[in-house]
Structures are given as C-alpha cells and as structure tokens.
TORVEXDREN-905049 format. One record per residue: z, x, y of N, C-alpha, C in turn; residue in one letter. Coordinates in steps of 0.2 Angstrom, whole numbers, m for minus. Layout:
N
+-------+-------+-------+-------+-------+-------+-------+-------+-------+------+
|    nw |    nu |    nv |   caw |   cau |   cav |    cw |    cu |    cv | code |
+-------+-------+-------+-------+-------+-------+-------+-------+-------+------+
|     Z |     X |     Y |     Z |     X |     Y |     Z |     X |     Y |    a |
...
+-------+-------+-------+-------+-------+-------+-------+-------+-------+------+
This chain:
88
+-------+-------+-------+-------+-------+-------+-------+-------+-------+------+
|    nw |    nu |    nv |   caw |   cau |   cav |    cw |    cu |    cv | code |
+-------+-------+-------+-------+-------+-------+-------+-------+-------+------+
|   m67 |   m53 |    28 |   m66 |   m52 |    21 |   m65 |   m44 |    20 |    x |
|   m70 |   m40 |    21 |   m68 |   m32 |    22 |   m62 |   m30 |    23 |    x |
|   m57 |   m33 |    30 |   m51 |   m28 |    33 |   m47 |   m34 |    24 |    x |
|   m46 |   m38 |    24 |   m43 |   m41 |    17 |   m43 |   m36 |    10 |    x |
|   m50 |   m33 |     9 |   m51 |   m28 |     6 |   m50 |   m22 |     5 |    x |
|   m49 |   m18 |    13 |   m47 |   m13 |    13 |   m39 |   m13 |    14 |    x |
|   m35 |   m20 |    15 |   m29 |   m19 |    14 |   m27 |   m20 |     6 |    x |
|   m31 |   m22 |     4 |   m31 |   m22 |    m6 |   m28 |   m15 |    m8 |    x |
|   m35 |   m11 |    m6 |   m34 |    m5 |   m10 |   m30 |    m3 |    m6 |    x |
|   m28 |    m3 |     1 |   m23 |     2 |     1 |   m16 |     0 |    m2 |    x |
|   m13 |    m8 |    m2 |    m8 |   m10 |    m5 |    m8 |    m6 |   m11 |    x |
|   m13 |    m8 |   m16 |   m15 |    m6 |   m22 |   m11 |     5 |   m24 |    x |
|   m14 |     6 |   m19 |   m15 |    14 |   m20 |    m6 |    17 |   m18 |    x |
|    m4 |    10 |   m13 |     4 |    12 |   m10 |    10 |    12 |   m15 |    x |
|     9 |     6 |   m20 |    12 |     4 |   m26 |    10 |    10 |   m31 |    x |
|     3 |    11 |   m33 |     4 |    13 |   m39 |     6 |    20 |   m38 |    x |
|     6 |    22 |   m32 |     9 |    31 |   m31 |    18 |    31 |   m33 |    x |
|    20 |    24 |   m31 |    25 |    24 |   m33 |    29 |    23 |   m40 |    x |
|    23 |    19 |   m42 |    24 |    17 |   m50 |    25 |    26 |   m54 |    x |
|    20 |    30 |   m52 |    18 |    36 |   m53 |    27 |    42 |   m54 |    x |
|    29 |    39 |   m46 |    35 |    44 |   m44 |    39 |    37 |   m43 |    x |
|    46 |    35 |   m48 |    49 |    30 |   m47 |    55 |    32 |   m41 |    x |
|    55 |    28 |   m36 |    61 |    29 |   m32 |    66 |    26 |   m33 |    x |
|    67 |    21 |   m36 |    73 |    18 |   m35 |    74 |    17 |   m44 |    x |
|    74 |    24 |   m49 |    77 |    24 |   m55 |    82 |    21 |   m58 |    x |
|    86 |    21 |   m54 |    94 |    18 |   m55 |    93 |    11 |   m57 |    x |
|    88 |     8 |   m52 |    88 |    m2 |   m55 |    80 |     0 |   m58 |    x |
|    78 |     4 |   m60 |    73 |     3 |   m65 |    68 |    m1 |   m61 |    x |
|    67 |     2 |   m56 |    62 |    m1 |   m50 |    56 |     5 |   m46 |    x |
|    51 |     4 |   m45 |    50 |    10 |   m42 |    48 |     8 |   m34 |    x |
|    51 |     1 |   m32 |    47 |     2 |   m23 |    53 |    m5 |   m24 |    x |
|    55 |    m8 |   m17 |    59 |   m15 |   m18 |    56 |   m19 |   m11 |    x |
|    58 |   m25 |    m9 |    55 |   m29 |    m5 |    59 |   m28 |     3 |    x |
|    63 |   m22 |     4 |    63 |   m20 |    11 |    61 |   m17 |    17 |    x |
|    61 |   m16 |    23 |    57 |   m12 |    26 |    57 |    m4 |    23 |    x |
|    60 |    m2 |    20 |    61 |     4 |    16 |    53 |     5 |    12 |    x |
|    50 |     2 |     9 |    45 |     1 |     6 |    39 |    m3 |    10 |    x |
|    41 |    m9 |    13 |    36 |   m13 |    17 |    40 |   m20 |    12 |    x |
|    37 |   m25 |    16 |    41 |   m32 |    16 |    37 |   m36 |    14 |    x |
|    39 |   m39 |    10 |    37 |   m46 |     5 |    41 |   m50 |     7 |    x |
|    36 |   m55 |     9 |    38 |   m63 |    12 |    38 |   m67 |     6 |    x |
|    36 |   m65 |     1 |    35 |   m70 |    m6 |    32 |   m78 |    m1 |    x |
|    27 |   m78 |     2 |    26 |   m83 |     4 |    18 |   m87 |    m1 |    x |
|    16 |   m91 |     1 |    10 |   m94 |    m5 |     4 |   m87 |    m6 |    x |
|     2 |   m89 |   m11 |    m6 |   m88 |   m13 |   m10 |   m89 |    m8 |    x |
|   m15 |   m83 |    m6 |   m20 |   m89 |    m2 |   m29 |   m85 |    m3 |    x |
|   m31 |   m90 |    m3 |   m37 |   m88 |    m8 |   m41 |   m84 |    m7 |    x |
|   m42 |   m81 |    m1 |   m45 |   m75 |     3 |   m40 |   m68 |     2 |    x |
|   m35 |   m69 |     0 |   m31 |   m64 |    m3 |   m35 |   m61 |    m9 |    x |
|   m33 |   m67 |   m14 |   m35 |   m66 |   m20 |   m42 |   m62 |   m21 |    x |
|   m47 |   m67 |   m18 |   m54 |   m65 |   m19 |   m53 |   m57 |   m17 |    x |
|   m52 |   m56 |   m11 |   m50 |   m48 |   m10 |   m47 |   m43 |   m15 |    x |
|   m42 |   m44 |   m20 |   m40 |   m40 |   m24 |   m44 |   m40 |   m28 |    x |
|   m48 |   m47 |   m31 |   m51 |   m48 |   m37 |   m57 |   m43 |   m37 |    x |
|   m60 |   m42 |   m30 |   m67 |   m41 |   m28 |   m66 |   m31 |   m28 |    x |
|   m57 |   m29 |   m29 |   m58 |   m21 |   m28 |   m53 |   m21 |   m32 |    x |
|   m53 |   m25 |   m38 |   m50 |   m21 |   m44 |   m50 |   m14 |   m47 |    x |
|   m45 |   m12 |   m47 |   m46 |    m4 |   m49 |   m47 |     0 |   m46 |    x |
|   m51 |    m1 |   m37 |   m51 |     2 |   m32 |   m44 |     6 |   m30 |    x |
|   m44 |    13 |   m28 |   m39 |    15 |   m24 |   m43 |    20 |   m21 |    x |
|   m38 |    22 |   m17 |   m37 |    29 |    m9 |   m39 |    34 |   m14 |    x |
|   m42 |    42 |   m14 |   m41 |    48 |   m16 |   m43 |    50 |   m10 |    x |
|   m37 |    57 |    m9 |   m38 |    63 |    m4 |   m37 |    69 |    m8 |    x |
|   m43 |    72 |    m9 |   m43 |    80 |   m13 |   m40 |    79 |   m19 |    x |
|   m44 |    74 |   m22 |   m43 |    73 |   m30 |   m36 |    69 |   m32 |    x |
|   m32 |    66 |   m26 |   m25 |    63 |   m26 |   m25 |    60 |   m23 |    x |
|   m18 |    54 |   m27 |   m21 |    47 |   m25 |   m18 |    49 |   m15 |    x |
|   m20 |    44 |   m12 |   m20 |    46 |    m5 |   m12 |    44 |    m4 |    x |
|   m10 |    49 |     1 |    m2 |    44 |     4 |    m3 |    42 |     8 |    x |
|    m4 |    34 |     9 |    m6 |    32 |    14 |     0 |    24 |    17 |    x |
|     0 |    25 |    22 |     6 |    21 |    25 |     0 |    15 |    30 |    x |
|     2 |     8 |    28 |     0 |     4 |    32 |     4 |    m1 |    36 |    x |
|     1 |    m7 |    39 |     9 |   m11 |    42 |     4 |   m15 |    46 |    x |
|     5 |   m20 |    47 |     3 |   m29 |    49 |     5 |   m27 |    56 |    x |
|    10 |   m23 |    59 |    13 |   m26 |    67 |    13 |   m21 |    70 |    x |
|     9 |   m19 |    73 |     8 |   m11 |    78 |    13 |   m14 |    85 |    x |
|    10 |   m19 |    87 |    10 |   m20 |    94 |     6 |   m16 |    99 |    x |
|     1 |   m13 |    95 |    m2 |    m9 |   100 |    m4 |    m1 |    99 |    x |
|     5 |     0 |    96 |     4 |     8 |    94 |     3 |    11 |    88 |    x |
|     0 |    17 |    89 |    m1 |    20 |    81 |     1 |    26 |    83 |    x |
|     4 |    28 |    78 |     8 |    36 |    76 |     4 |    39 |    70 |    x |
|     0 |    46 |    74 |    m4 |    51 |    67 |     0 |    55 |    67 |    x |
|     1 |    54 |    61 |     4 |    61 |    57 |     1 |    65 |    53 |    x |
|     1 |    73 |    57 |    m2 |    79 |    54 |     2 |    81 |    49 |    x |
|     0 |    85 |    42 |     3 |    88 |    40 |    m1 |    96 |    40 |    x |
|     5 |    99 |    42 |     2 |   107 |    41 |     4 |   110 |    36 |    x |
|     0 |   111 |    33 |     4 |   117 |    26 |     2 |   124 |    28 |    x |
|     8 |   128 |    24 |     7 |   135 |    28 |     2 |   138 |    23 |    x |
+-------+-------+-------+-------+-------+-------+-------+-------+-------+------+
C-alpha cells in the first residue's frame, strides 16, 4: 500500500505542475495520454488504487518551496538514469 501511495503523490504532483504550465495550449490540454507525458492504459478501477489516492489527498512533492519535477515510470528493466542539475 505505501509504494501505491507514494506513486499517488508523485502521479498527483506530475499532473498538477502541468495543469500549472499548460503544454499542449493549442488543444486546450495540459499533458495527453502518450509516452511524451506517460501512458494511460484507461484500464479498470482497482481498489487498492483508489484507497491510495483517497488516503493522500492533497498530498504532493515540494523541493525548496516548488512543487518537485519529478519523473516516474512502471518499467526500468533494471536501469535507472540520475539526473543532476547544475545551476551556475
């Protein structure tokens, strides 16, 4: 239930940075359902889902007072890519 949770709030925190800075103004959309964004199966409901967003409503990511930009993903296979940022 936890890792369910913590992908709540990160889904949660990845949408609403968007909703924030709309990228796709043109269709009056701000994120859409391809790998460009992340993918939506439109698949069922399932209730360990639910209970998890219900349980961290409101919840999201802040790093240094902003919401976090944070990138998640279902299928590593294994690998994970960190990305630094260096500000001058």
């Amino acid at each position: 239930m936890e890792a369910l949770k913590a992908q709540a709030v990160c889904a949660r925190t990845y949408a609403f940075r968007y909703i924030l800075h709309a990228g796709l103004a043109q269709y009056g959309a701000h994120l859409d359902d391809t790998t460009s964004y992340q993918v939506y199966h439109n698949i069922a409901e399932q209730a360990a889902t639910t209970t998890a967003v219900k349980e961290t409503d409101g919840m999201m990511l802040y790093y240094q007072d902003e919401l976090a930009d944070n990138y998640y993903y279902s299928t590593s296979c294994g690998v994970i890519i960190v990305f630094i940022s260096r500000a001058g």
